[in-house]
C-alpha positions in Angstrom: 95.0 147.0 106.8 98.3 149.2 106.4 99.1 150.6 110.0 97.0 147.7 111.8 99.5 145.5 113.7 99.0 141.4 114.1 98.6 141.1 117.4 101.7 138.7 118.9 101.6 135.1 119.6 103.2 134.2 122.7 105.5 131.3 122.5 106.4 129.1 124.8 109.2 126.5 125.1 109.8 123.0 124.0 107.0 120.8 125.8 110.2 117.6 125.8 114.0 118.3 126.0 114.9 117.1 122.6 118.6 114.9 123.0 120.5 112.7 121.0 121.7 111.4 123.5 120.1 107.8 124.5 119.6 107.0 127.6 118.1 103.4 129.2 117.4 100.7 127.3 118.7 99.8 123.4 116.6 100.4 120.4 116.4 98.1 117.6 115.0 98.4 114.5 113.5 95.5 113.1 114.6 94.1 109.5 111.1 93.5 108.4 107.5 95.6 109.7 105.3 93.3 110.8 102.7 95.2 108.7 104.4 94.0 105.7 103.5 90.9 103.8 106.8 89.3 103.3 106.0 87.3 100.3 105.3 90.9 98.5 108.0 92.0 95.5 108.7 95.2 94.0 107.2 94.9 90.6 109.8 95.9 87.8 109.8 99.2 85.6 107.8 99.0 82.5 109.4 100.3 79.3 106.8 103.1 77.3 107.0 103.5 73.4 104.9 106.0 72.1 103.8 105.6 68.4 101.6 108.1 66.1 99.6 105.2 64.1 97.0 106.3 61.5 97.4 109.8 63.2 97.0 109.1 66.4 99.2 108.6 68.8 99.2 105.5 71.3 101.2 105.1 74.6 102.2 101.5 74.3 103.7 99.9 77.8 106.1 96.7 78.0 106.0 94.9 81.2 107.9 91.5 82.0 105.7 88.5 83.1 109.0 86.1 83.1 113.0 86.1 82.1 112.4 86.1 78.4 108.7 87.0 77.8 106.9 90.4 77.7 103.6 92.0 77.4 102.9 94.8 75.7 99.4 96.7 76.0 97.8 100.4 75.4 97.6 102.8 78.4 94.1 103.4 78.7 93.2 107.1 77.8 89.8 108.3 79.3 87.4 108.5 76.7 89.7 106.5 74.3 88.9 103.1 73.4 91.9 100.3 73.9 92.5 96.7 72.2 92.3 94.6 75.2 94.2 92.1 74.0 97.9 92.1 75.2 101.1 91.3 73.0 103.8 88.8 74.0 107.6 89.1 72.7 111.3 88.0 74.2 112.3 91.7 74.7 110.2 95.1 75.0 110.7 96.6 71.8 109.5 93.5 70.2 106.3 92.9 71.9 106.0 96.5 71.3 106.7 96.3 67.6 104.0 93.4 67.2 101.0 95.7 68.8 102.0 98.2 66.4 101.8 96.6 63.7 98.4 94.9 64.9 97.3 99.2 65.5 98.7 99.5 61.3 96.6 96.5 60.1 93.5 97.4 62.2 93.6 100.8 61.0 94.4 100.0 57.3 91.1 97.5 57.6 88.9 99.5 58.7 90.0 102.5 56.5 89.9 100.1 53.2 86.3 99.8 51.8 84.4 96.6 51.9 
């Protein structure tokens, strides 16, 4: 393709004069979209512990459900099984600590023979 020349695109001008300057009536912009429900809430950041259990490791998040109670639960892998059940505490790190310690037990049982 060396020596072969693109042919040119023509271009033309704007199809609008573009202005800052506003002219007629005011704009407004609104305080709330129609489009939005207004009874909807930004849902709080969750707090992520990452523990190696049994030699695994487990990605453990802590989300608030009220001002002193949170639930803690495993991010689901693909292909990696999960307790379902979630784990309350009054601050992250302690609902975190108690499924942790539920992982240790599980583990330890079912690595202990009957």
């Amino acid at each position: 393709m060396l020596g072969k020349r693109a042919p040119r695109e023509i271009v033309h001008g704007p199809s609008s004069v573009a202005s800052l300057v506003c002219v007629g009536a005011k704009r407004k912009i609104s305080a709330t979209p129609s489009s939005i429900p207004q009874n909807e809430h930004v849902k709080a950041a969750v707090h992520r512990f990452e523990e190696s259990i049994a030699g695994r490791a487990y990605l453990i998040e802590v989300a608030p459900v009220a001002d002193d109670r949170w639930r803690a639960y495993i991010v689901r892998v693909p292909g990696v099984p999960t307790a379902l059940m979630p784990f309350y505490g009054s601050t992250p790190a302690e609902a975190a600590r108690q499924l942790s310690d539920w992982l240790t037990r599980a583990h330890a049982r079912a690595a202990s023979p009957s």
